[in-house]
VOGU-464912 format. One record per residue: x, y, z of N, C-alpha, C in turn; residue number from 0; residue in three letters. Coordinates in steps of 0.1 Angstrom, whole numbers. Layout:
% VOGU-464912
((X,Y,Z),(X,Y,Z),(X,Y,Z),NUM,"ALA") ...
//
This chain:
% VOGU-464912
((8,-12,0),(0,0,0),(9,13,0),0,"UNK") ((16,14,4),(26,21,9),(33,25,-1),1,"UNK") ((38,16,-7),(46,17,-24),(35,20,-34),2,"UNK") ((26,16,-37),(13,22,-42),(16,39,-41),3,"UNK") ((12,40,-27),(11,56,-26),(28,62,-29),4,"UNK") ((36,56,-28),(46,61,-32),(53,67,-49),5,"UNK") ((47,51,-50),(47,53,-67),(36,64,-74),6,"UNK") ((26,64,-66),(13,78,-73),(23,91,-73),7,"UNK") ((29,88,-60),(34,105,-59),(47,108,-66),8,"UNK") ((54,94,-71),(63,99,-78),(57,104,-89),9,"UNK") ((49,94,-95),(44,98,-108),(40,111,-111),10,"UNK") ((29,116,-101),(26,133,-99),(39,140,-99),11,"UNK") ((54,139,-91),(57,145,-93),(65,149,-107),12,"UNK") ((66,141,-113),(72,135,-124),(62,146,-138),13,"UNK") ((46,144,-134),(41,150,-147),(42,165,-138),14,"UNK") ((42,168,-125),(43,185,-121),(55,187,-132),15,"UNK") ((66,180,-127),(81,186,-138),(75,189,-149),16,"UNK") ((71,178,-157),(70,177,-168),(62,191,-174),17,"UNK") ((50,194,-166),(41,207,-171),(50,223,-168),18,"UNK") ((62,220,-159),(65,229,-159),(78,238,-166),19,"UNK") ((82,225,-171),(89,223,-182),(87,223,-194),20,"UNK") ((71,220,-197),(64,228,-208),(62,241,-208),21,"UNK") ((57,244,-197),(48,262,-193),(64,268,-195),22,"UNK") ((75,266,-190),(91,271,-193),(96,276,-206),23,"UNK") ((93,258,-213),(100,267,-228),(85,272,-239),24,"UNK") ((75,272,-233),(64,276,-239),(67,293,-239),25,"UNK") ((67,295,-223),(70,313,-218),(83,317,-223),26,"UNK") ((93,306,-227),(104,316,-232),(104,315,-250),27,"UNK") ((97,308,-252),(91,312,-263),(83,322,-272),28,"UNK") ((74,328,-262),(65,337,-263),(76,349,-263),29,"UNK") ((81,347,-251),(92,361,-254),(101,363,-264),30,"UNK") ((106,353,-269),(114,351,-280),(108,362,-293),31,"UNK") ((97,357,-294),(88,360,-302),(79,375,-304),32,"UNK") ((79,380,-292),(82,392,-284),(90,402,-287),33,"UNK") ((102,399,-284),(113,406,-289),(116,408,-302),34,"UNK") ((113,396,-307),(115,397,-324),(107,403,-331),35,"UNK") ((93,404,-325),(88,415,-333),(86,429,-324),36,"UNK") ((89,431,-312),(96,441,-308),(113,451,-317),37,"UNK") ((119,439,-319),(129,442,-332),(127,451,-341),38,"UNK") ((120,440,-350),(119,444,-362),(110,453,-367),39,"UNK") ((103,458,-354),(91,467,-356),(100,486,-356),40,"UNK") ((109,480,-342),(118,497,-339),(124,491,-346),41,"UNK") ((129,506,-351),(141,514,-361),(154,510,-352),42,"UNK") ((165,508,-355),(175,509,-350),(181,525,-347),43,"UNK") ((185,530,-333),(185,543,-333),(201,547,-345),44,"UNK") ((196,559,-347),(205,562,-352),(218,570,-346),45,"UNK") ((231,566,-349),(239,566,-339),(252,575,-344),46,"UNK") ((247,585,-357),(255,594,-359),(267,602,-352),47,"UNK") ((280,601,-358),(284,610,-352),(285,625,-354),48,"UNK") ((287,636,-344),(290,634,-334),(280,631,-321),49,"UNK") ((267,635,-327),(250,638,-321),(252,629,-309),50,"UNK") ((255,617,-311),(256,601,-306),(268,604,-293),51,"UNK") ((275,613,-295),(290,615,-283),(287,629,-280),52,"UNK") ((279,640,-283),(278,649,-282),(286,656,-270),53,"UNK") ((280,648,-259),(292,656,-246),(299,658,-248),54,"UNK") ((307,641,-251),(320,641,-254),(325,649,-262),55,"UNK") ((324,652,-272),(331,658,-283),(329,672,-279),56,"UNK") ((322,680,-271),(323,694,-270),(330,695,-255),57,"UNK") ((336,688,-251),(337,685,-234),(356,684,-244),58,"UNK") ((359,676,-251),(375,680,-262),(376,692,-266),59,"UNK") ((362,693,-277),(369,703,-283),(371,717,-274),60,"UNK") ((364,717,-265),(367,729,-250),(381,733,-243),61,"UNK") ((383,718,-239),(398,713,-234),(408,714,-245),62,"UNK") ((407,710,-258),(417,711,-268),(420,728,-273),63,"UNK") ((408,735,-269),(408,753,-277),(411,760,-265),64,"UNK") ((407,758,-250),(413,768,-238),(425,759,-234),65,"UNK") ((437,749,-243),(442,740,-231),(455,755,-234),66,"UNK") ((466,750,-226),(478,762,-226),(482,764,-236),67,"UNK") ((489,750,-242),(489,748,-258),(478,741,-267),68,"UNK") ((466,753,-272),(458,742,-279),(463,736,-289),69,"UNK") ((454,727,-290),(458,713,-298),(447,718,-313),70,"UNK") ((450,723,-324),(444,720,-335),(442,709,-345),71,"UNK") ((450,700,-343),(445,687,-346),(434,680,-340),72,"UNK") ((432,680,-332),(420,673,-321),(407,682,-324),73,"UNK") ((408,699,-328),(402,699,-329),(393,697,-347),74,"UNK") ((406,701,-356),(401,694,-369),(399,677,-374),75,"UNK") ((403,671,-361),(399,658,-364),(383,657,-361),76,"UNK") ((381,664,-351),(367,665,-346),(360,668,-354),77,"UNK") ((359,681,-359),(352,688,-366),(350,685,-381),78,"UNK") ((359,679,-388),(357,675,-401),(349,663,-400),79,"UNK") ((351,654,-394),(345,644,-395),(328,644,-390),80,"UNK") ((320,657,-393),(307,659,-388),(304,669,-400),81,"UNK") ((288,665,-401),(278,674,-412),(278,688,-406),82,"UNK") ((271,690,-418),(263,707,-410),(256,712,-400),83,"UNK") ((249,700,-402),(235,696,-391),(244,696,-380),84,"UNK") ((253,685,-377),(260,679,-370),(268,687,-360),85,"UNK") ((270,698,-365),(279,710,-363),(272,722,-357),86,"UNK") ((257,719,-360),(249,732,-353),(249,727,-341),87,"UNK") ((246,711,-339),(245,706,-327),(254,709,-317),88,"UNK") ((264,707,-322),(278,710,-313),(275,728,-307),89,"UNK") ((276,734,-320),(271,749,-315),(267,753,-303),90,"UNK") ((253,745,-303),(243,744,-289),(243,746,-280),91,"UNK") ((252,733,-280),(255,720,-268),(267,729,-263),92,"UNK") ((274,737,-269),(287,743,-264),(289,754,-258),93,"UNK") ((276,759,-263),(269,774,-257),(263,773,-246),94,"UNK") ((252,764,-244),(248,760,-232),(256,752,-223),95,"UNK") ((269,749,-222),(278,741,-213),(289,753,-209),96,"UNK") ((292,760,-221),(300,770,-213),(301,786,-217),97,"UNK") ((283,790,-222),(285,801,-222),(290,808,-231),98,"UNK") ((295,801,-242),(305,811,-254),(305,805,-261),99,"UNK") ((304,813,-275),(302,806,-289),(314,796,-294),100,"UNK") ((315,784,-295),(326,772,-303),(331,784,-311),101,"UNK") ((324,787,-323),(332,799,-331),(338,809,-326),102,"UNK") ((332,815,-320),(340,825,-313),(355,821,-306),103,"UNK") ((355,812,-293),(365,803,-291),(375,801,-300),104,"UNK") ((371,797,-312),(378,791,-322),(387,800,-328),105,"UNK") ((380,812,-327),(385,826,-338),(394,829,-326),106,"UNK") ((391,832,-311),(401,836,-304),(412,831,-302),107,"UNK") ((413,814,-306),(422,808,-301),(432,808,-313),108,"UNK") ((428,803,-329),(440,798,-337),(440,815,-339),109,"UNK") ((450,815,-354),(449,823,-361),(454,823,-373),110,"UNK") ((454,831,-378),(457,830,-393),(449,820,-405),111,"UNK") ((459,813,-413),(451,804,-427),(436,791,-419),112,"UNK") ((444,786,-407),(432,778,-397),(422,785,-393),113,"UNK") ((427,800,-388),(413,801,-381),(407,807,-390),114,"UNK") ((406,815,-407),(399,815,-415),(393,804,-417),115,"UNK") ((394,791,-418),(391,781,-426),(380,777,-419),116,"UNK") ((385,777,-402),(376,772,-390),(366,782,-393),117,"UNK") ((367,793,-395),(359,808,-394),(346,798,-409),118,"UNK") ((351,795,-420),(345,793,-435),(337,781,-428),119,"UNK") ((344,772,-423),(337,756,-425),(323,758,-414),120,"UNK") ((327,769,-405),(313,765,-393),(308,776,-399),121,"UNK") ((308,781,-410),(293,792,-415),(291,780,-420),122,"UNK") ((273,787,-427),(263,782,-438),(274,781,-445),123,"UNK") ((269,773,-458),(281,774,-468),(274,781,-477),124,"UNK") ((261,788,-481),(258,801,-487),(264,811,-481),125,"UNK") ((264,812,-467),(268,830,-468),(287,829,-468),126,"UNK") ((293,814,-465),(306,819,-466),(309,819,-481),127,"UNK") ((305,815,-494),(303,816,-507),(299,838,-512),128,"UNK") ((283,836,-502),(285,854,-506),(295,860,-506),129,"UNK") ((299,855,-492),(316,869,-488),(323,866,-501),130,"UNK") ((329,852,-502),(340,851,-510),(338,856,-523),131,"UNK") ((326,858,-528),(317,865,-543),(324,879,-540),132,"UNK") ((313,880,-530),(320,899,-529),(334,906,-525),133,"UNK") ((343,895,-520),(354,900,-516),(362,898,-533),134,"UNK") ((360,884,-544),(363,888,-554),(359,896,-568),135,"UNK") ((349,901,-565),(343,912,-571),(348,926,-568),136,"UNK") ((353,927,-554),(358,938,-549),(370,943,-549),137,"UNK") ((373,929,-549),(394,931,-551),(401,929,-558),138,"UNK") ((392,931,-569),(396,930,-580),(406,921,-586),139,"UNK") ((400,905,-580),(407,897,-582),(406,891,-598),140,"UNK") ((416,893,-604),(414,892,-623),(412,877,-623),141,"UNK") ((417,867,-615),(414,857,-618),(398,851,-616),142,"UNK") ((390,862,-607),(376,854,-605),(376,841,-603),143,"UNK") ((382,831,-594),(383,819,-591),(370,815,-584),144,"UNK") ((368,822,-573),(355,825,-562),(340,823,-573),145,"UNK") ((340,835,-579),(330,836,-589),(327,823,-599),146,"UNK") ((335,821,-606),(335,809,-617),(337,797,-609),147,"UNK") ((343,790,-600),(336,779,-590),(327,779,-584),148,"UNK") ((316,792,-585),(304,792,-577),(295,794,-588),149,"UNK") ((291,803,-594),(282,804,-600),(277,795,-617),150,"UNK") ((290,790,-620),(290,784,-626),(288,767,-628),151,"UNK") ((289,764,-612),(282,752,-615),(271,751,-603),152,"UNK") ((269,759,-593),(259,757,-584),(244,754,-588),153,"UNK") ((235,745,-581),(223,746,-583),(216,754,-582),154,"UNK") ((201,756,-581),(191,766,-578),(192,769,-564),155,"UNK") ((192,757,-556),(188,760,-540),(195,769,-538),156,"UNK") ((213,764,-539),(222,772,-532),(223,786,-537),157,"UNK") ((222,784,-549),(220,804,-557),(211,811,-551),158,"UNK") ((202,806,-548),(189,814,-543),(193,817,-531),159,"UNK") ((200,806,-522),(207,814,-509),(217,821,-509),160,"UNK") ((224,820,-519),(240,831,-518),(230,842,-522),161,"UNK") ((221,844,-535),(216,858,-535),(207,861,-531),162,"UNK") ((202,856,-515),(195,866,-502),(202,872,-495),163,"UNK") ((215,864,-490),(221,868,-482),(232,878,-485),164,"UNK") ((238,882,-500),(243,884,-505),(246,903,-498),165,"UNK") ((235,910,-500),(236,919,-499),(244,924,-483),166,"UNK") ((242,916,-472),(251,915,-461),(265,917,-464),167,"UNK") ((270,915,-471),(283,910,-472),(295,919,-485),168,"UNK") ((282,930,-487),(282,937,-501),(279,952,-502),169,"UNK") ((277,955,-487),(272,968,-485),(260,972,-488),170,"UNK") ((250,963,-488),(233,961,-490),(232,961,-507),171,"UNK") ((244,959,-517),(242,959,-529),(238,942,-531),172,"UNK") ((228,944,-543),(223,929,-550),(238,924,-558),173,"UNK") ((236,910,-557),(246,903,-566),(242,907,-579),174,"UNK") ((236,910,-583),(232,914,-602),(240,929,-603),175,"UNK") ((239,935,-591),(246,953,-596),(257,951,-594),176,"UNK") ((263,942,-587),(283,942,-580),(284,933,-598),177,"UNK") ((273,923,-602),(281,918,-615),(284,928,-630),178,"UNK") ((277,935,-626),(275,947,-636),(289,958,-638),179,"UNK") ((300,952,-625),(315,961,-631),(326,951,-633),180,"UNK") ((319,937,-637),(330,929,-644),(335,934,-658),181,"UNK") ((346,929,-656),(351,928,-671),(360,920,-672),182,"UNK") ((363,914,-688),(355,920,-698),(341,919,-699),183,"UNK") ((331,922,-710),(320,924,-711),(316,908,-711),184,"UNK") ((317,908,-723),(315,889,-728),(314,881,-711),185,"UNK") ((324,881,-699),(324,875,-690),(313,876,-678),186,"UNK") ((313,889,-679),(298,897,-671),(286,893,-679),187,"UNK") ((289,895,-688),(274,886,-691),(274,872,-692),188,"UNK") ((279,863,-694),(281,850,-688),(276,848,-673),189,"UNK") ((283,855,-667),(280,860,-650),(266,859,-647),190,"UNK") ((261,869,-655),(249,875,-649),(237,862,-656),191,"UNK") ((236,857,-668),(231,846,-674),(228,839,-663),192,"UNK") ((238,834,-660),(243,818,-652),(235,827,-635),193,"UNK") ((232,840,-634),(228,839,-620),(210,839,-621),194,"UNK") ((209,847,-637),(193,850,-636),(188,840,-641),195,"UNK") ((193,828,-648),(187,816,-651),(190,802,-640),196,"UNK") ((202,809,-633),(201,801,-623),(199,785,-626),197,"UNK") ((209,784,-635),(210,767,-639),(223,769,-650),198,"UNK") ((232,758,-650),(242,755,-654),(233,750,-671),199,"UNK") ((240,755,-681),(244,750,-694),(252,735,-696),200,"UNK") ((242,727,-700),(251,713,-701),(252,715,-715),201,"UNK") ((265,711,-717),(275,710,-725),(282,701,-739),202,"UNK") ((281,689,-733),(286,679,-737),(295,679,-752),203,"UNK") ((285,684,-761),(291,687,-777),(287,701,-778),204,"UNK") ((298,710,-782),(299,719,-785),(302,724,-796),205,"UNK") ((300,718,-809),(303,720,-821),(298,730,-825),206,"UNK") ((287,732,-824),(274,741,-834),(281,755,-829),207,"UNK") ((291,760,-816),(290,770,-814),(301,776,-816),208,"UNK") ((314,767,-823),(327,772,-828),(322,787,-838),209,"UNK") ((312,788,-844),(311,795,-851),(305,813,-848),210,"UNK") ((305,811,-837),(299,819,-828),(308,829,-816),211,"UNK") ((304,841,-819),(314,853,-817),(306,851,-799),212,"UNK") ((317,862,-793),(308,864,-775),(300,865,-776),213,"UNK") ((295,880,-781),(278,883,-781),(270,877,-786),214,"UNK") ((277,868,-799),(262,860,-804),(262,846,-796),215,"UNK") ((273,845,-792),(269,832,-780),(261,835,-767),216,"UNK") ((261,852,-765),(252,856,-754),(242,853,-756),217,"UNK") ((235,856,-772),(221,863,-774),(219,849,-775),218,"UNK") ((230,839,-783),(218,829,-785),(214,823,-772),219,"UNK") ((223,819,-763),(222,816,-748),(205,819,-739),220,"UNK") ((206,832,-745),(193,842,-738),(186,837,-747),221,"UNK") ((182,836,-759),(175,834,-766),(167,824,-768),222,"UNK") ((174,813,-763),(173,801,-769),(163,790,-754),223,"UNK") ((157,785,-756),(156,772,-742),(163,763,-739),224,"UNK") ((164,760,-731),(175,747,-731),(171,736,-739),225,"UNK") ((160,734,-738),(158,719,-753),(159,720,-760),226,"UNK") ((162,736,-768),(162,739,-783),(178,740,-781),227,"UNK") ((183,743,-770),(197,743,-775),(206,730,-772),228,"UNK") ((200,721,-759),(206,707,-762),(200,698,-775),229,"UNK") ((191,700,-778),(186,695,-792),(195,699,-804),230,"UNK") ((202,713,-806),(208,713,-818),(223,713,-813),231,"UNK") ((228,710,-799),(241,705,-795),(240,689,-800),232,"UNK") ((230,683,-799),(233,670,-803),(230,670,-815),233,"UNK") ((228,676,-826),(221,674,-838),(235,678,-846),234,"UNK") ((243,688,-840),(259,693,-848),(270,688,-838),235,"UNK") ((267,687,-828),(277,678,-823),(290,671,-828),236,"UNK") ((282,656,-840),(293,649,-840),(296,651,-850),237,"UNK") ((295,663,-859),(303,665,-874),(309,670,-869),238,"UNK") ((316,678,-861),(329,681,-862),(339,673,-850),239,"UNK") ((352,675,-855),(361,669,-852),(375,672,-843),240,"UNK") ((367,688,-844),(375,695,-833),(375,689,-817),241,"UNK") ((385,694,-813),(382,688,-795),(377,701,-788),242,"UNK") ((371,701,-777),(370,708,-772),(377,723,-769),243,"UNK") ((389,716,-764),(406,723,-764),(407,730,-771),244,"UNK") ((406,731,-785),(407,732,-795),(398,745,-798),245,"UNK") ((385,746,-796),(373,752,-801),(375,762,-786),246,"UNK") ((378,759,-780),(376,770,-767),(392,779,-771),247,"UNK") ((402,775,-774),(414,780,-774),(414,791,-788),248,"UNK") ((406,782,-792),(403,798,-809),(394,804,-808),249,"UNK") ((383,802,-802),(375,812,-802),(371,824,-791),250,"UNK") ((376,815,-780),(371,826,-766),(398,826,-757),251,"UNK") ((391,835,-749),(398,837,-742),(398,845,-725),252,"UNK") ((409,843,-719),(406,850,-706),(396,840,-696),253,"UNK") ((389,855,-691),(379,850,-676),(370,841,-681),254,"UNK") ((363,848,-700),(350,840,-703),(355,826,-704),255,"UNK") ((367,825,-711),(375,810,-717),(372,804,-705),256,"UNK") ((379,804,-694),(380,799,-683),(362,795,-676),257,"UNK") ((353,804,-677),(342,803,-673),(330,792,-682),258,"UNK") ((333,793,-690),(320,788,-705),(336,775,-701),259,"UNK") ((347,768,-702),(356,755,-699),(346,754,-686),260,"UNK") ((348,764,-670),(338,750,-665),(325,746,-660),261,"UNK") ((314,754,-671),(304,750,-674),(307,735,-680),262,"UNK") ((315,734,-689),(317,723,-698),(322,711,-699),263,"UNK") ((337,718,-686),(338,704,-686),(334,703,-667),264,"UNK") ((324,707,-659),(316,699,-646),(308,688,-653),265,"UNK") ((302,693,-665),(286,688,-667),(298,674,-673),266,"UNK") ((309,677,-676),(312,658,-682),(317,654,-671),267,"UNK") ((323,658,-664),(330,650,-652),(334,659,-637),268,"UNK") ((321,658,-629),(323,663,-616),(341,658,-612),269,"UNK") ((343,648,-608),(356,647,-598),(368,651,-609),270,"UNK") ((367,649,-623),(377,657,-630),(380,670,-626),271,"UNK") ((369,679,-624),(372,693,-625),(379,691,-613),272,"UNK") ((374,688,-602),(375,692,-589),(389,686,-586),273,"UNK") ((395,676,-598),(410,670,-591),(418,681,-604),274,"UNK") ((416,688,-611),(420,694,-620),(424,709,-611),275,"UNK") ((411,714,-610),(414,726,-602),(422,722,-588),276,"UNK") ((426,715,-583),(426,717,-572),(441,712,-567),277,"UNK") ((449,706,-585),(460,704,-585),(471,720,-595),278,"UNK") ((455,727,-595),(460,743,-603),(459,749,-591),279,"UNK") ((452,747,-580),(455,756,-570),(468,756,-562),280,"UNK") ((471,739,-564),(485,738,-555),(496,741,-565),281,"UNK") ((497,742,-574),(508,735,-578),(518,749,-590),282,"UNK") ((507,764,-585),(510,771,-593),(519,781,-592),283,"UNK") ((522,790,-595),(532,799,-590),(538,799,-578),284,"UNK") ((524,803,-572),(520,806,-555),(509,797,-554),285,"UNK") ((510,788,-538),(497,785,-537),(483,790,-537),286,"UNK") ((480,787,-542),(458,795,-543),(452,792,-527),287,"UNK") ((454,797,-519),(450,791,-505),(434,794,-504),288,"UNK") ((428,805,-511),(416,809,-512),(410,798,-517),289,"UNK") ((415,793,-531),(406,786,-542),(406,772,-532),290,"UNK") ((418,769,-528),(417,754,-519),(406,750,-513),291,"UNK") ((407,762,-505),(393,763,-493),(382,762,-494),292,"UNK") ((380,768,-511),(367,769,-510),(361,758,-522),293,"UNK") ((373,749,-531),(368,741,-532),(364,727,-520),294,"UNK") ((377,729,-509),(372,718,-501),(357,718,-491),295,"UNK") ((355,732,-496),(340,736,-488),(330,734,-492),296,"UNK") ((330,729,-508),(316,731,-518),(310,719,-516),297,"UNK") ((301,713,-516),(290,700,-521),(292,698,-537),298,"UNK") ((298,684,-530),(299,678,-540),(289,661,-545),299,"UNK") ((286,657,-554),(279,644,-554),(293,635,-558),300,"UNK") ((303,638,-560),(309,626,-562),(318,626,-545),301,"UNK") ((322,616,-541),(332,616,-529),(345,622,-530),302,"UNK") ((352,628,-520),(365,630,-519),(378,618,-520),303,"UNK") ((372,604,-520),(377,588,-520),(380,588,-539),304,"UNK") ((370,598,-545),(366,591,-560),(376,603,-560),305,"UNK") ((375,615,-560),(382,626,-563),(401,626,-563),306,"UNK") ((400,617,-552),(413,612,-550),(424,605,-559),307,"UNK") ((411,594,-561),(413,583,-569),(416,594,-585),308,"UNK") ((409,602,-583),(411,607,-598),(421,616,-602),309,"UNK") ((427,622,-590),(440,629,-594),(452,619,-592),310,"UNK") ((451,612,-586),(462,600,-586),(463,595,-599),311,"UNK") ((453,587,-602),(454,588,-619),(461,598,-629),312,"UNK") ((453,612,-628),(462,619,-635),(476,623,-635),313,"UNK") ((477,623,-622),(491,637,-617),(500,623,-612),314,"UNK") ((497,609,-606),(507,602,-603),(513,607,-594),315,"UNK") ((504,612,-587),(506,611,-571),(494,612,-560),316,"UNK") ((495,614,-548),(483,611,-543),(485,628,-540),317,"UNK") ((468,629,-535),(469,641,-535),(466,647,-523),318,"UNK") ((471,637,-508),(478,642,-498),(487,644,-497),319,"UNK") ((496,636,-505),(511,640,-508),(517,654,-514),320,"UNK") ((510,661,-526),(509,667,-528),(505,683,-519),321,"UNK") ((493,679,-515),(490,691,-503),(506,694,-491),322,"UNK") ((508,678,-489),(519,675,-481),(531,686,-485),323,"UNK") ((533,683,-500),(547,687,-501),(544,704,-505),324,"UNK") ((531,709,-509),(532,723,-511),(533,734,-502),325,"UNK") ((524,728,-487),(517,730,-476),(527,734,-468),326,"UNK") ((530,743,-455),(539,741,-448),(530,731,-435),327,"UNK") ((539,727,-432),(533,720,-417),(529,728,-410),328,"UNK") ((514,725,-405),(504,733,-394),(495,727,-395),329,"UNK") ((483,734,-388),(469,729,-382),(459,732,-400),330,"UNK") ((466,744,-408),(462,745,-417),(460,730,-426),331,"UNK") ((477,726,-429),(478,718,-435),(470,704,-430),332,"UNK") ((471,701,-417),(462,690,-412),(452,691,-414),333,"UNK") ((441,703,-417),(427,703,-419),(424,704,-434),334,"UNK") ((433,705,-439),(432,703,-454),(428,691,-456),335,"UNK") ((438,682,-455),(439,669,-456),(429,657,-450),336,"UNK") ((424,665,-438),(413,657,-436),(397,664,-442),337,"UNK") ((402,669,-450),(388,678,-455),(389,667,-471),338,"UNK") ((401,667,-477),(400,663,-491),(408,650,-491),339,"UNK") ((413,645,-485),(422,637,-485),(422,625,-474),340,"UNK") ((413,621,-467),(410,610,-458),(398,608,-457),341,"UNK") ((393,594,-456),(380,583,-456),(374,593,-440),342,"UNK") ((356,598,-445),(351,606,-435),(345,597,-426),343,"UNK") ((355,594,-415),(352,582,-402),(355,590,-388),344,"UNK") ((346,588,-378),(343,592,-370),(361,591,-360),345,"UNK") ((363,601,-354),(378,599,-344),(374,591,-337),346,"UNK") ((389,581,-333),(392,566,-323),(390,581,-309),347,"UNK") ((379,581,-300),(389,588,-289),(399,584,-280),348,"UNK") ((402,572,-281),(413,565,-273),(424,577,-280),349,"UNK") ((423,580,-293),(438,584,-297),(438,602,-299),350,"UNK") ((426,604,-297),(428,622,-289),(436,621,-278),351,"UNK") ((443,623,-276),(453,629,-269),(453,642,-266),352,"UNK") ((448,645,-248),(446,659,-248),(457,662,-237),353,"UNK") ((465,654,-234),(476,660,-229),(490,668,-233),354,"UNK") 
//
């Protein structure tokens, strides 16, 4: 009897295990299941830098700009490696932690070709584009570098913002009346075309217009719509056999040459121009420290990786090396380089070094 009741109670306890060893992996199942569509439902946050380290990185760049000896590396590693967006954030975050503008800071602390650049990269990049319009309009700089890298290939958006803000920077004058004392004539009106149409001339075959003096390449420009004149660029195109080179070197010269070349040649090859100019900035009499800057400032659709890749190609060399060998060593030349010349990855901070 005894073993009877013994055996019942094994057996009960045997199916208790058993049920609760179902109810177990049943409930961790459910959760399983839980989670997974808990998952796949949220977004994975997004973990941008610097937004994502924000303290951190204004809690450096603070210590790196008031240390005894600031550190301008630490703080161009920082800084380059973040958006626009990314950069107002910092702004903020840096004002409300200690009371004073990052920019400001920044201008007190470097000086010279850095703290210009620092001064360029944390504006809008419309209004640092106005100044550089009006300070080359003003100074009569014959090369117009500023002007024909900006207006000549920018979009609508950004035109429309360089000419609101424009008059700030100009003595309350419009960008249409400061283009009205270029010269030569032929270039001023090119100028003024490319701001009131506010769209770049694609290019590609240029034959039909070898024949064609300045002003009648103005009127027809003005005259014409863009379908009717990419329609009869491809229609005369490929009968002739001239090169490019060729057609722009006999017919035009100067500011317009240089201006109507790079309408002509962006619309064939973004990272060309940009490894082209930017091996004419370094590599010329005197360095172009202006044109540098402000090409490494502009939006671009192709990468600084492709850009790279493209002047290496041409010039057979890289074109940190380059910067390298024209550059003197400074904070300048470090921020160059990580502007045009290195993969945009967030800083290790194990290897800031703020001592």
């Amino acid at each position: 009897m005894l073993y009877i009741i013994y055996k019942d109670k094994k057996s009960c306890d045997i199916t208790v295990k058993m049920y609760l060893l179902w109810f177990t992996v049943a409930l961790m199942a459910l959760i399983s299941s839980v989670s997974l569509i808990t998952y796949e439902s949220t977004p994975e946050p997004e973990l941008n830098f610097p937004s994502a380290l924000i303290d951190f990185d204004v809690r450096y760049l603070h210590r790196a700009t008031n240390a005894s000896d600031p550190n301008g590396r630490i703080v161009s590693t920082i800084l380059t490696s973040t958006t626009a967006e990314e950069r107002e954030q910092l702004e903020e975050k840096y004002f409300s932690t200690y009371n004073v503008s990052l920019l400001e800071d920044l201008k007190n602390t470097f000086s010279g070709k850095f703290q210009y650049a620092l001064d360029a990269f944390m504006k809008p990049l419309h209004k640092f584009y106005a100044q550089e319009i009006s300070q080359c309009i003003h100074n009569n700089n014959t090369q117009h570098n500023a002007l024909i890298d900006s207006l000549c290939i920018f979009d609508d958006p950004l035109l429309n913002n360089i000419i609101q803000v424009y008059p700030q920077y100009a003595n309350k004058k419009c960008l249409k009346d400061d283009l009205n004392i270029l010269q030569p004539e032929n270039f001023q009106k090119l100028m003024l075309l490319c701001v009131s149409k506010r769209k770049t001339y694609i290019m590609k075959q240029i034959g039909p217009l070898k024949s064609l003096k300045g002003d009648e390449l103005m009127m027809y420009l003005s005259e014409n719509s863009d379908e009717k004149f990419f329609q009869l660029i491809l229609s005369f195109g490929n009968k002739t056999k001239e090169t490019l080179d060729d057609i722009m070197s006999q017919k035009y010269e100067g500011a317009f040459q240089r201006a109507l070349g790079t309408i002509i040649e962006y619309s064939q090859s973004e990272k060309l121009y940009f490894a082209r100019r930017l091996h004419e900035s370094l590599t010329g009499s005197e360095v172009d420290y202006n044109s540098l800057l402000h090409l490494a400032l502009m939006e671009r659709t192709v990468s600084s990786q492709q850009i790279c890749n493209t002047y290496s190609y041409i010039y057979k060399e890289d074109l940190a090396h380059t910067i390298e060998k024209k550059i003197p060593f400074g904070n300048f030349r470090f921020f160059l380089v990580n502007l045009l010349a290195k993969k945009k990855l967030p800083p290790i901070r194990d290897e800031l070094d703020l001592e």
